[in-house]
N, C-alpha and C positions, 0 to 999 in steps of 0.2 A: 388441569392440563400442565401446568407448569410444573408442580412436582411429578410429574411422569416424564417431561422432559428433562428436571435437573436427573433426578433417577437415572432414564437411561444414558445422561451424561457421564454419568461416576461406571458406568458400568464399563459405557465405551472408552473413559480414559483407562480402566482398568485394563483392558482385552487391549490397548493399543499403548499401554507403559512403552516408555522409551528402555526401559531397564528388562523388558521380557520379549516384545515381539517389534517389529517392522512398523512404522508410522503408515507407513499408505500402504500395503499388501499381508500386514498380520502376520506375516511366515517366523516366526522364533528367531530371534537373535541374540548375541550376549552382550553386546555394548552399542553405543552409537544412537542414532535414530531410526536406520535402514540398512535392509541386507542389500548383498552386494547387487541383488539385479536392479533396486527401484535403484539406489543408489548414482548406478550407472547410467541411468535415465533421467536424471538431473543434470540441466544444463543451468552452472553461473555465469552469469555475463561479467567479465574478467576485461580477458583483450581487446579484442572486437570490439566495438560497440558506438554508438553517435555520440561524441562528446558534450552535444545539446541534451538530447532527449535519454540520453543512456541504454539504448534499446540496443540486442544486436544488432551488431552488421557483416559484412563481408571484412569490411578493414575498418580502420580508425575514421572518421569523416566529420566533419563541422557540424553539416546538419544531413540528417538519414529523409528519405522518400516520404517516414511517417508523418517528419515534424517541420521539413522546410515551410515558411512560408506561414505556419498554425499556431504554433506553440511557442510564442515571444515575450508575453507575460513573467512566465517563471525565468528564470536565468538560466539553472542547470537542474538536469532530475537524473537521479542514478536508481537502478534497480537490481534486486538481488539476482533475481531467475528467469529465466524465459518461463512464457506462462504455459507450459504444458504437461501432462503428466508426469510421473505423479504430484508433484508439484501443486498443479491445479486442483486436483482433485484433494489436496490437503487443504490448500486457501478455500475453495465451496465447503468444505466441511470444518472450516475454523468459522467461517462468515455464516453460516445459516444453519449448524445444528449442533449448536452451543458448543465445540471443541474448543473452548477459550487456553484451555494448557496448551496447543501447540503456540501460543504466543509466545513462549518463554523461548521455544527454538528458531521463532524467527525474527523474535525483539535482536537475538542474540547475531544472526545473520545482516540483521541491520546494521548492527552497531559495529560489525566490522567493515562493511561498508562506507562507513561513515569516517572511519579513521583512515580506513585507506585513501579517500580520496584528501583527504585534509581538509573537511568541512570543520567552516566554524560558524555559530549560528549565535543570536543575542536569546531566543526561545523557539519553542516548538509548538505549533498548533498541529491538525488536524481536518481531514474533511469529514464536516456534520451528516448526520442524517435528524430527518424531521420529529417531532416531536413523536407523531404517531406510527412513525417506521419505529423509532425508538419502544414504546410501550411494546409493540408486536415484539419484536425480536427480544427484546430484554438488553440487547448492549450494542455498544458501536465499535466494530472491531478494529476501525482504524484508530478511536481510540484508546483504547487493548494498546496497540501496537506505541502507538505516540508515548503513553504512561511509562510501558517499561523502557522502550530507549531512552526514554528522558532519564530513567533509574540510571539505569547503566550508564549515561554520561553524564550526571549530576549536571543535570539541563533542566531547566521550567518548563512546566506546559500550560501553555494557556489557551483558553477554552473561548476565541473571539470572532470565532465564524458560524452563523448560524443557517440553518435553510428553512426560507420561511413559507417553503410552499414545494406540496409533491408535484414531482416530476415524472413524466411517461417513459415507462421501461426503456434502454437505451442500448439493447441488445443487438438489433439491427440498425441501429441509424446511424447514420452517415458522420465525418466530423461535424460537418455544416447543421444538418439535422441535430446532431446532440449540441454544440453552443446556439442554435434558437430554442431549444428545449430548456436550457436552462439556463435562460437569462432569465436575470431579475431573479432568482430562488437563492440565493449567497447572499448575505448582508456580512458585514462586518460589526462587531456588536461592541466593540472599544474602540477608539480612536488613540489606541496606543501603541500604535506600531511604525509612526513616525521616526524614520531615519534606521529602523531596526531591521537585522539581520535574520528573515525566519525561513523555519525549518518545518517544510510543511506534509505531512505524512499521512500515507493510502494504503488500500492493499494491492491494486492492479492498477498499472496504465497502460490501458486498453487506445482511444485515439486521443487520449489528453487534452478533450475537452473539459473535464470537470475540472481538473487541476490548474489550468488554460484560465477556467472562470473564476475560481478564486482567489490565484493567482493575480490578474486583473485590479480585483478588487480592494488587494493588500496592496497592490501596488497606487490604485487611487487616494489609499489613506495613508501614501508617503512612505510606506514602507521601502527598504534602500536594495534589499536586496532578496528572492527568495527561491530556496533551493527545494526541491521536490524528492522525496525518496520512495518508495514504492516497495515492496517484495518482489511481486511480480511485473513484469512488460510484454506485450503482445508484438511481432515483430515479423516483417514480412518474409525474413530468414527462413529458406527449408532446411531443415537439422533433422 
């Protein structure tokens, strides 16, 4: 089964070249990643947005409806995109059916992010998946994403967060529901993150409890300071 999925890997980064067709709609194009219609259906979170949680917003504000009062662990999370088509539909098919090349265009979206805001970070972790989420899927796309920003900013990555226990799908549950769901499943697996600056990196935040909990838990082993970045943000914004 696995070479019939790397297979139809190669087939679909073929049919879906950034150098021949459209990323999320196939339609022929000569340059870029997307024609002009997906294109225009991308929304970056730019101006707007919670200067906490980084999610849109209507204006500029401290803390936004998603994150007041929840999300106090991490310091500051910024994200590239609102999480909805095509957009979306490019992250569900980077995350679950092995599209690991579109990493390369959104390590790269990262990393402008990241200078824009004038982050600075001592290394970069990641959120784990389980041993045996891991064997299923074959890889961990947030760390895809971690590895190559760290390229691109001659940053370290270090691999210090583990999860030592599966968790119930978190599709419908509440914030409150998803942090008792996943307590206790984070460990921390170095105790070297004392007084250090990290850089902790996802594919979506969604109600930013998972990022919330690991977050936490860097911060119980002294960690000074840590900043969340994401691709995507789920936001109560109609666009």
């Amino acid at each position: 089964m696995k070479i019939f999925s790397k297979l139809s890997n190669l087939i679909t980064r073929f049919q879906f070249n950034d150098r021949w067709t459209c990323n999320a709609c196939g339609k022929e194009i000569f340059e870029g990643y997307f024609c002009k219609d997906c294109n225009d259906k991308i929304v970056e979170i730019k101006e707007n947005k919670c200067k906490h949680c980084g999610r849109l917003s209507i204006s500029n504000v401290d803390y936004c409806d998603s994150c007041i009062e929840k999300n106090l662990s991490f310091d500051t999370a910024r994200s590239v995109f609102l999480y909805k088509e095509p957009i979306s539909y490019l992250i569900q098919n980077f995350k679950y059916n092995n599209l690991r090349y579109l990493g390369d265009y959104f390590s790269s979206k990262m990393i402008e992010i990241y200078n824009l805001e004038n982050f600075t970070c001592d290394f970069i972790t990641f959120v784990p998946m389980t041993d045996k989420r891991i064997r299923k899927r074959e890889y961990n796309q947030a760390e895809i994403l971690a590895r190559k920003v760290a390229k691109g900013l001659n940053l370290e990555v270090k691999d210090i967060i583990s999860k030592v226990r599966e968790t119930e799908h978190q599709a419908k549950l509440s914030f409150k529901e998803r942090t008792q769901n996943l307590k206790g499943a984070f460990k921390v697996k170095k105790a070297d993150v004392l007084g250090k600056e990290v850089l902790l990196i996802d594919d979506v935040l969604t109600t930013g409890s998972t990022v919330e909990t690991i977050s936490s838990e860097l911060k119980k082993k002294g960690a000074k300071k840590v900043i969340v970045l994401t691709l995507a943000s789920v936001s109560k914004i109609k666009t």
